[in-house]
C-alpha positions in Angstrom: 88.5 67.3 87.0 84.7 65.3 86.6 82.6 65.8 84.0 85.3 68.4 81.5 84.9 70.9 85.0 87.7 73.0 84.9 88.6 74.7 88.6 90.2 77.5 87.3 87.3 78.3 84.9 85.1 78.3 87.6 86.8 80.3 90.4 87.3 83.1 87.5 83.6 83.0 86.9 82.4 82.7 90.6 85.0 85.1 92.1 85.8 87.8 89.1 87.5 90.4 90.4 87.9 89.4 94.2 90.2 87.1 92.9 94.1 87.4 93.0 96.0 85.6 90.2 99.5 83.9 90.6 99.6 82.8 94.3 100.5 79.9 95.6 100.3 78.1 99.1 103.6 77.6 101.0 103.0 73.5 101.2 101.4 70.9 99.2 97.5 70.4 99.5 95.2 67.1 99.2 95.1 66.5 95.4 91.5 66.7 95.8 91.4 70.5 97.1 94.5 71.7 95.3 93.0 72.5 92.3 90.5 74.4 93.8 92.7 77.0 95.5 92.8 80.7 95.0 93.8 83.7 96.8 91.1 86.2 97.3 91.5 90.5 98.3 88.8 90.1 101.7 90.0 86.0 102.6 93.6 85.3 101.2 94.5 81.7 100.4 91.2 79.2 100.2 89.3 77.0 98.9 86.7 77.2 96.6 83.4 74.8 97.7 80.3 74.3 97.8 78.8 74.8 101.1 76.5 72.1 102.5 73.9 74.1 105.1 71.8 70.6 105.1 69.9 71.1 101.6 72.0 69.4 99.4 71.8 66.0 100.1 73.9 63.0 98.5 73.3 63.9 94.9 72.8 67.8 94.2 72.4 69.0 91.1 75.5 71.2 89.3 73.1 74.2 89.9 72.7 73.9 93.7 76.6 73.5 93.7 77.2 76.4 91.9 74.5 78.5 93.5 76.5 77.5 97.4 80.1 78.1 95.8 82.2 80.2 98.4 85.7 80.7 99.1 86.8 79.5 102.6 90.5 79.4 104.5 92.2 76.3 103.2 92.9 75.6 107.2 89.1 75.2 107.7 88.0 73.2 104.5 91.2 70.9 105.9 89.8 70.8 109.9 85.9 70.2 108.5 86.5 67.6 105.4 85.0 67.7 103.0 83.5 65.3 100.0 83.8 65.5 96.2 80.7 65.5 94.1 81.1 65.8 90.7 84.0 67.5 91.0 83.1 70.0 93.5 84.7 70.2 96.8 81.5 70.2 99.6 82.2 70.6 103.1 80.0 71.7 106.3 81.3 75.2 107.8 79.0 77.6 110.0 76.9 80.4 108.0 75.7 83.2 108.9 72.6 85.4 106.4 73.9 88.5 108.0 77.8 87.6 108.6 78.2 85.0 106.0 80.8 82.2 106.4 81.7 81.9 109.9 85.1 80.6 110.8 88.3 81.6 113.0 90.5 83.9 112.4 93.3 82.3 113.1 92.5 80.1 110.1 92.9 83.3 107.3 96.3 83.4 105.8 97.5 86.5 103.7 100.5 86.8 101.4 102.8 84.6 99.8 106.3 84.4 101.1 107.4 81.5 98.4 106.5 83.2 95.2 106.7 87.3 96.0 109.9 88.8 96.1 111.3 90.9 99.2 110.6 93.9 97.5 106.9 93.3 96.2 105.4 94.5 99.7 106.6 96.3 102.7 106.7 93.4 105.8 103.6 95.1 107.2 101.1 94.4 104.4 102.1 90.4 104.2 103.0 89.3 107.6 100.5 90.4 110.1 99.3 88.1 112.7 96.4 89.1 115.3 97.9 88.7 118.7 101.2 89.7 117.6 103.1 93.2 118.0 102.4 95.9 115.0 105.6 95.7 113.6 105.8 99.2 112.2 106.8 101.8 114.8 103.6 104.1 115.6 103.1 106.7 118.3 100.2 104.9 119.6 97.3 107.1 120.5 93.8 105.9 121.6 91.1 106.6 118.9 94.2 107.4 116.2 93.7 106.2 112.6 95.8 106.1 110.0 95.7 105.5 106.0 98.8 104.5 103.8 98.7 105.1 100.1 101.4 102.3 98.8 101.9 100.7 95.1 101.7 97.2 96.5 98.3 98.1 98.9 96.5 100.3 100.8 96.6 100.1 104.7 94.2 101.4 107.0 95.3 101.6 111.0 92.5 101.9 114.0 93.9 102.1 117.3 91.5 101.8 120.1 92.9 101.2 124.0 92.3 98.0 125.4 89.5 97.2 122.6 86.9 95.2 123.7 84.8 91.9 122.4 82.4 94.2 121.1 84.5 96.3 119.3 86.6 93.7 117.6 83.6 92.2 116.7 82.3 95.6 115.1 85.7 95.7 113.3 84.8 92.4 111.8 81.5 93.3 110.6 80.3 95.4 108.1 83.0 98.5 107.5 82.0 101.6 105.4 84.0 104.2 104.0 84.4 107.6 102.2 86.6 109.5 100.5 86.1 113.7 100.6 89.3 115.3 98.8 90.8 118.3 99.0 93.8 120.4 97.3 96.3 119.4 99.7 94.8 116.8 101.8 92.0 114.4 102.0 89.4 113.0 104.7 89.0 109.6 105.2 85.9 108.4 106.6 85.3 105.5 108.5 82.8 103.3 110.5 82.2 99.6 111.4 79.6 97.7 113.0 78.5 94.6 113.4 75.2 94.1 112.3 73.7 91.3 114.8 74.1 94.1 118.1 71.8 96.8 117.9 73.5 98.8 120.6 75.0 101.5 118.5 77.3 102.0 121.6 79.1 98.8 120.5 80.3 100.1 116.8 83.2 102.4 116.4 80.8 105.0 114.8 81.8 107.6 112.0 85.6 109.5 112.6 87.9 110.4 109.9 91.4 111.0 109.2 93.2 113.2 107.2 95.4 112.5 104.5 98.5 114.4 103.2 100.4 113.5 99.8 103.2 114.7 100.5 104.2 114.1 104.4 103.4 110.8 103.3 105.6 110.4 100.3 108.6 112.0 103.1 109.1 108.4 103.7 108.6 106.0 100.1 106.7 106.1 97.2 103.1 106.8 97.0 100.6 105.2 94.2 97.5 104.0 94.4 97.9 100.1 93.4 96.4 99.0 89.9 95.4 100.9 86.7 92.2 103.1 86.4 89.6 100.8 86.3 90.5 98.5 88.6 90.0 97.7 92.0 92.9 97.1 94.9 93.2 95.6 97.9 92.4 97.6 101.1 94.4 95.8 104.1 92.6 96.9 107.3 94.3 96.8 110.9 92.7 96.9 114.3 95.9 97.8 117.3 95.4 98.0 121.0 97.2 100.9 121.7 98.0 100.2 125.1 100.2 97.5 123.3 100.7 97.8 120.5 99.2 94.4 119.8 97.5 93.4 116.4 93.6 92.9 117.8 92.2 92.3 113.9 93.3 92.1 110.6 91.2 92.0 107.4 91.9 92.4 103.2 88.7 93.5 101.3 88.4 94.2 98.1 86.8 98.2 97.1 84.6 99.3 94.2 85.9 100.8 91.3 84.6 103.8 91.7 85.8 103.9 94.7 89.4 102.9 94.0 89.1 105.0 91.1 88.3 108.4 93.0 91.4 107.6 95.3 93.7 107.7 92.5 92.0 110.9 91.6 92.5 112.4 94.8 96.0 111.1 94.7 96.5 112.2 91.8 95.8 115.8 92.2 97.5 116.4 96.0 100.9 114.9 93.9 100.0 117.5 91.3 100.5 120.7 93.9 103.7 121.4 95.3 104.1 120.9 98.9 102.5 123.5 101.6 102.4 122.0 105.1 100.5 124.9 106.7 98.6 125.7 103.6 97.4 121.9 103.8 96.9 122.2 107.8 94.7 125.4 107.0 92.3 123.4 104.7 91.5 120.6 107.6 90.7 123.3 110.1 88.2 125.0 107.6 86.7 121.3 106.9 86.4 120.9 110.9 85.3 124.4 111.0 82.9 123.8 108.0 81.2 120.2 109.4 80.2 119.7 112.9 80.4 116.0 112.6 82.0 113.2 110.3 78.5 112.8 109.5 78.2 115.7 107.8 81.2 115.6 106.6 79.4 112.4 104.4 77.6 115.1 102.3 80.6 116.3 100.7 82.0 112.7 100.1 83.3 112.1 96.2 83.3 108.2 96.8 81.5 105.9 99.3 81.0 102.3 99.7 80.1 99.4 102.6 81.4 95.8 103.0 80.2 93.2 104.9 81.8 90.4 106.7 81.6 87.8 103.9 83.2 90.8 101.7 79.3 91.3 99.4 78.7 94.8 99.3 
């Protein structure tokens, strides 16, 4: 610490609720970025710096550092160095006004094998890798989607065949969603696109998927994570589903209100006994009722958009 700066103090302050307390990387880090760690819902384990785009020059003030504060993967803080001032770790990464910080993928790093128990997460949620097999079995399907309701996290699937650059890209980009509930089921909404292409061919435009309570809690409990009021963490998933191969992975971090109407709808399919054909009926009349997901939008109890860089 320079100056009384306390790390912790400021990652609180700069990150509020993006921020994930108690985890710790799996291997020591330089003493000089160590204190500076944290574990975020949309980047997992980084750094916390102060971005040098070429106007900060040798001496900034403690304003211009805080105003260029972002969390970054530890792995590319390490690869670009980085200098102290004052305290602050500054380094030099790629920026984007649309995309925000612009690094590789391979660099992010979820979970926390060292300091969560077996049991905290299902396997699926913490060890992930993009060019490795989904490790959950799934009848893959192309276009299919999928949402998991779990008490440790909430998992979205896309499956797309053979996706290409453009569509991995538009997975990485901005992603909105929306929740429209129902008695026995609920819609899930979903688009992404990737803001620097104009070609709305190359998004995966709006679909949705619905949602059953109770087929769902067949297999293991189903909670929403976190108390009312809160937000969680949404782990998204992008499959080829030729292979079965893990094309993207992201964690971003919802709205309350959002999180909040989840519960609700949760909530309220738990609250109803089971009726397989009684909630079958109810999706036909929605697909019956709305000609396109779009329209389907009207009807939504929660919405929200993310970009890249996890602002919304």
């Amino acid at each position: 610490m320079n100056n009384g700066l306390d790390p912790r103090e400021v990652i609180a302050r700069s990150l509020r609720h993006m921020v994930v307390a108690g985890r710790t990387y799996g291997r020591e880090l330089h003493a000089d970025i160590a204190p500076w760690h944290c574990y975020t819902l949309d980047g997992g384990h980084s750094i916390l710096v102060a971005l040098d785009l070429g106007d900060l020059g040798e001496q900034p003030t403690p304003k211009q550092l805080e105003d260029n504060l972002v969390p970054a993967p530890v792995k590319s803080v390490e690869r670009a160095g980085w200098r102290m001032v004052d305290g602050y770790v500054v380094t030099k990464l790629p920026y984007d006004p649309d995309l925000g910080l612009i690094t590789d993928e391979a660099d992010d790093e979820y979970g926390d094998e060292a300091t969560e128990s077996a049991a905290a997460a299902p396997t699926e949620l913490t060890r992930l890798a993009v060019g490795e097999p989904y490790p959950r079995r799934v009848a893959w399907v192309d276009g299919a989607a999928e949402l998991r309701v779990l008490p440790q996290g909430v998992e979205f699937l896309l499956a797309v065949g053979d996706p290409k650059p453009h569509e991995v890209k538009a997975f990485s980009g901005n992603a909105e969603f929306a929740i429209i509930p129902g008695r026995h089921h609920l819609m899930w909404a979903y688009r992404f696109h990737n803001p620097q292409d104009s070609n709305p061919k190359h998004g995966i435009s709006w679909s949705d998927a619905p949602w059953e309570y109770h087929r769902q809690a067949q297999a293991g409990p189903v909670s929403v994570p976190g108390d009312r009021g809160t937000t969680f963490a949404l782990h998204l998933v992008l499959v080829d589903s030729n292979t079965g191969v893990i094309k993207g992975i992201r964690v971003i971090g919802v709205p309350v209100d959002f999180a909040d109407a989840l519960r609700d709808a949760v909530a309220a399919q738990a609250s109803v006994p089971q009726n397989d054909a009684l909630a079958g009926h109810e999706i036909q009349q929605v697909y019956a009722r709305y000609a396109t997901t779009k329209d389907l939008l009207l009807a939504a109890d929660a919405r929200f958009e993310v970009m890249r860089d996890g602002t919304r």
